[in-house]
C-alpha positions, 0 to 999 in steps of 0.5 A, a space after each residue: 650609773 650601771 652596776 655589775 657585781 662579779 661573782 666569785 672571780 679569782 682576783 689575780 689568781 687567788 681565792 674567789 671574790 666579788 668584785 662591784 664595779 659602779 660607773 666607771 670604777 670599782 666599787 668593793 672587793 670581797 666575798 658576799 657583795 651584794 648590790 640592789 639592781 645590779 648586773 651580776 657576772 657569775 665568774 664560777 672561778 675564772 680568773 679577772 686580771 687587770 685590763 691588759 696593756 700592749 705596748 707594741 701594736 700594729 693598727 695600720 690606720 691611716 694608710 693600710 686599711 686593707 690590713 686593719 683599722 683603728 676600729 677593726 684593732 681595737 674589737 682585737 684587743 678588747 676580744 683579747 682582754 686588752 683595755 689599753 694598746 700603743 699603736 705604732 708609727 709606721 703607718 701611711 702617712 707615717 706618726 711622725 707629727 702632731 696631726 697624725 698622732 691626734 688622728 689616731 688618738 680621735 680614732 680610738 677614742 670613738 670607737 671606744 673599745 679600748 684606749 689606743 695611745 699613739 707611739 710617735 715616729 722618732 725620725 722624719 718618715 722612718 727613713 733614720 736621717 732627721 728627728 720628728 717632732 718629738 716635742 710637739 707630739 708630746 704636747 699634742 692631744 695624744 700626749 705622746 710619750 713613747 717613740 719608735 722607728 719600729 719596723 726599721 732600726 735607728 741605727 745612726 749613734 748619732 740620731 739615737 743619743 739625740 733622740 733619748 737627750 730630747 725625750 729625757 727633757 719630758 721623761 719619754 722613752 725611745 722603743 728600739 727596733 734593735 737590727 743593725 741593718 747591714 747585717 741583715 741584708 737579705 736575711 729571709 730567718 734566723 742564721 742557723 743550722 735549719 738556714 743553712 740547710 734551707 739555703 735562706 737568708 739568715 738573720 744573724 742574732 748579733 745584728 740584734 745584740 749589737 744594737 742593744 749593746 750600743 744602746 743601753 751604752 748610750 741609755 747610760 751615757 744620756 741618762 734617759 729611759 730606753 726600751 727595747 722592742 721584741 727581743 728574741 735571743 739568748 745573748 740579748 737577754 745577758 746584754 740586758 741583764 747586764 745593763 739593768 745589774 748597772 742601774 741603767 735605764 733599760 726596759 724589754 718586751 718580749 712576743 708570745 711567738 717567741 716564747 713559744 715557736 721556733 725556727 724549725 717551723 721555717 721548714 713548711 716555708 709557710 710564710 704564716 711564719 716570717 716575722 721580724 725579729 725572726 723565729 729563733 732556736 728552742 734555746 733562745 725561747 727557753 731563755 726568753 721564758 726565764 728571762 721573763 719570769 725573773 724580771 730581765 724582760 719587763 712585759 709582754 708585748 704582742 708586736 700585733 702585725 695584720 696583713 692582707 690575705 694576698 701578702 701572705 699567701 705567696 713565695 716565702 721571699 715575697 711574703 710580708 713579716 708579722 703575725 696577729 697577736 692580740 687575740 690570742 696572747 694571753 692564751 699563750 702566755 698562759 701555755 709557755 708561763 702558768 701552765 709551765 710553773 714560771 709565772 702565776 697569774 699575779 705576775 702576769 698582771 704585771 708583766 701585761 698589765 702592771 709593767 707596760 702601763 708605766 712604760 708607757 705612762 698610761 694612765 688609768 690602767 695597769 691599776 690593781 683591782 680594788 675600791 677606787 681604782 678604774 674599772 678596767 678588767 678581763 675575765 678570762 676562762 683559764 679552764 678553757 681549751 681549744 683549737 684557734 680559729 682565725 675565721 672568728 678573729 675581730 681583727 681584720 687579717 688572718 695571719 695567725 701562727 696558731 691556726 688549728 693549734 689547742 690553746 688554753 684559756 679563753 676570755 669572756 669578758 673586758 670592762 673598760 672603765 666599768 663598760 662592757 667591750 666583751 660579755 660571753 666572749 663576744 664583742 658588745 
């Protein structure tokens, strides 16, 4: 069994320790650690965090190869500090049965650069008309306990309440793509003033809300957990607030390009910046930041969405949604919420860590980092300040909103259960 003695690490941001790690777990913390033939990490005060946890992540695998794969998302993820992600259902065949689910799961297992827990389909082919076989994915080898049509809306009333009454029986939860699809035919960008201008089609923020509003009324009703994927507006936040202020079963995620990009980037009409839910206003994104320092928005969640070259680079109306994430999230969360006094690191282990490990019900990580606990961690170099350069990404696609912008923070290192996945900031 390995040791590996970090040296002089800020645990969560505080004073500088040590932290052993032996095998797969912790060992000790504290300062002036020693250990016989152990391998040290000299940390020079960067900042070890938990290993991170993405509820929302795209790995296109099987289907989509061309975008991504098990393999290529997972070096992703471990490049970006990310030891656990969920990945969603919308691949090719879709993750909506027990076979499917299982082979992502085996996928992530062998690679071995971070856990991947798969999100199951909550109706038959996304197509919104029948429910999946929630129960036989819970019950799979995958232990499926999250459900998303992400990418498309369960917009039935019907369909949702039966999915949530389903899930409630196993203490599962439904992760909501909030768009109510009649209000967003042909929507190209948010619905504003620089839409208008750009004569685009404009994505209403109510085509959100309104979704969200109906389904933390049907949260309550049934009783059961519901979270809500990538919420971007103002209004969405005041729904949810006032949902949670009702003791209702409600959780949400927010994107780090929503809290940092607006729809003023539109006017390139560079499609590296259509995304769905789409790029809002400047004070949708400080609503987001404040909604996400007071608890209002639960975590952090990359909506990590890899496409091909080609379905970038064309017209913005042919272009696909989704931008890559994994590798650079922790940089902007540490740009739009340390950097800015909102959030100190300790509360960025919850709100990346901590908070979408229970969501999820992922066991083993989102753990705190002390004796006995699982050997999950980054290293992140928060001194670190530097242009993004997609051509180094692990992940096989590029469409990065960041490219060529400075961001702080850098990680140099990820342990997934005592392993290394990432030393010196390059993959093992």
């Amino acid at each position: 069994m390995s040791k590996i003695l970090i040296r002089g690490a800020k645990v969560l941001g505080g004073e500088p320790q040590d932290v052993l790690i032996d095998g797969e777990v912790v060992a000790a913390v504290g300062t002036g650690l020693s250990a016989e033939g152990a391998e040290v990490v000299e940390a020079g005060g960067k900042v070890l965090l938990p290993g991170l946890v993405d509820l929302h992540t795209h790995l296109r695998e099987p289907g989509r190869e061309d975008s991504e794969t098990v393999l290529t998302g997972t070096r992703a993820a471990a490049s970006g500090g990310y030891t656990s992600v969920f990945a969603m259902a919308n691949t090719f065949p879709v993750a909506d049965t027990a076979g499917v689910v299982e082979q992502v799961w085996r996928l992530g297992r062998e690679h071995g650069y971070c856990d991947v827990q798969p999100i199951g389909a909550v109706t038959v082919g996304l197509e919104g008309r029948k429910l999946a076989e929630l129960g036989a994915m819970h019950e799979s080898a995958a232990g499926v306990t999250v459900f998303s049509d992400d990418g498309k809306c369960v917009d039935d009333a019907v369909i949702m309440r039966r999915a949530l009454e389903y899930v409630k029986a196993f203490d599962g939860v439904v992760a909501q793509h909030a768009q109510e699809p009649r209000l967003t035919e042909g929507a190209q960008m948010n619905e504003g003033v620089v839409s208008a201008e750009l004569g685009l089609g404009g994505w209403p923020a109510v085509a959100e809300e309104s979704i969200i509003a109906r389904d933390v009324l049907l949260a309550e009703h049934v009783g059961s957990r519901v979270h809500i994927c990538h919420l971007s507006t103002a209004g969405s936040v005041e729904i949810v607030r006032w949902a949670k202020s009702r003791g209702i079963r409600v959780t949400a995620e927010v994107t780090p390009h929503h809290l940092l990009l607006t729809d003023e980037l539109v006017r390139s009409y560079n499609p590296v910046f259509k995304v769905n839910p789409p790029l809002r206003t400047e004070r949708d994104v400080l609503t987001l930041r404040e909604a996400l320092a007071d608890g209002t928005i639960d975590i952090v969640a990359t909506d990590h969405a890899p496409h091909p070259h080609e379905d970038k680079d064309c017209e913005w109306a042919a272009a696909a949604m989704g931008m890559v994430g994994l590798e650079t999230a922790l940089s902007v969360v540490q740009e739009t919420m340390v950097d800015t006094g909102l959030l100190g690191w300790a509360d960025v282990a919850d709100r990346m860590s901590f908070a979408p490990a229970r969501i999820g019900r992922a066991t083993g990580h989102g753990r705190p980092v002390s004796a006995g606990e699982p050997a999950n961690l980054t290293l992140l170099d928060t001194a670190y300040r530097g242009p993004v350069d997609p051509a180094g990404f692990a992940s096989r696609s590029r469409n990065t909103p960041y490219e060529g912008r400075e961001l702080p923070g850098r990680v140099t290192h990820t342990w997934l259960r005592g392993k290394a996945t990432l030393v010196d900031g390059k993959l093992t």
